[in-house]
C-alpha positions in Angstrom: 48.3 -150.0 -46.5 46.1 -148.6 -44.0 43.4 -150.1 -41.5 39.9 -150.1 -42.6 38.1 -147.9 -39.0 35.7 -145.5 -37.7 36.2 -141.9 -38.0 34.7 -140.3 -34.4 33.0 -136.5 -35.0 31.5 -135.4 -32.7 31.1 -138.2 -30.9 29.3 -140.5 -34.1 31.2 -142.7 -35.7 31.6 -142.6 -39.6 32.3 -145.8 -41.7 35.8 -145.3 -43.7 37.4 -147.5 -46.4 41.0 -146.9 -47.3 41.0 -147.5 -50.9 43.9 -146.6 -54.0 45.2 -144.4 -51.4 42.1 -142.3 -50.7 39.4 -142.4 -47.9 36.1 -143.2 -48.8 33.1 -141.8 -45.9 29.6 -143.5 -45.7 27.5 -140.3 -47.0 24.2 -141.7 -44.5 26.8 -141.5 -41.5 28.2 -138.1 -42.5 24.2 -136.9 -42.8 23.1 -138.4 -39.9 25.9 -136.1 -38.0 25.1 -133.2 -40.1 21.6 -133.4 -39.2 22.1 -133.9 -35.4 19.3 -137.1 -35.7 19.4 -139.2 -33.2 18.0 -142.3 -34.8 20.2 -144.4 -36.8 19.4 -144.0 -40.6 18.6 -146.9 -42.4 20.5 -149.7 -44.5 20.6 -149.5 -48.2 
């Protein structure tokens, strides 16, 4: 089983779930690094 953790890109670190063998990435912190924002996006 692996460790729920933080993915680091480019220096911003993406939420990650191990689930039925697959990662799952938070989508907001995968924009946020896309977009090069400096401002955290907010909570749903």
């Amino acid at each position: 089983m692996q460790e729920n953790k933080l993915a680091i890109f480019e220096e911003k670190e993406i939420r990650r779930e191990w689930y039925k063998e697959d990662w799952y990435f938070s989508v907001i912190d995968v924009v946020e690094v896309l977009v090069e924002n400096n401002k955290r996006p907010r909570k749903y």
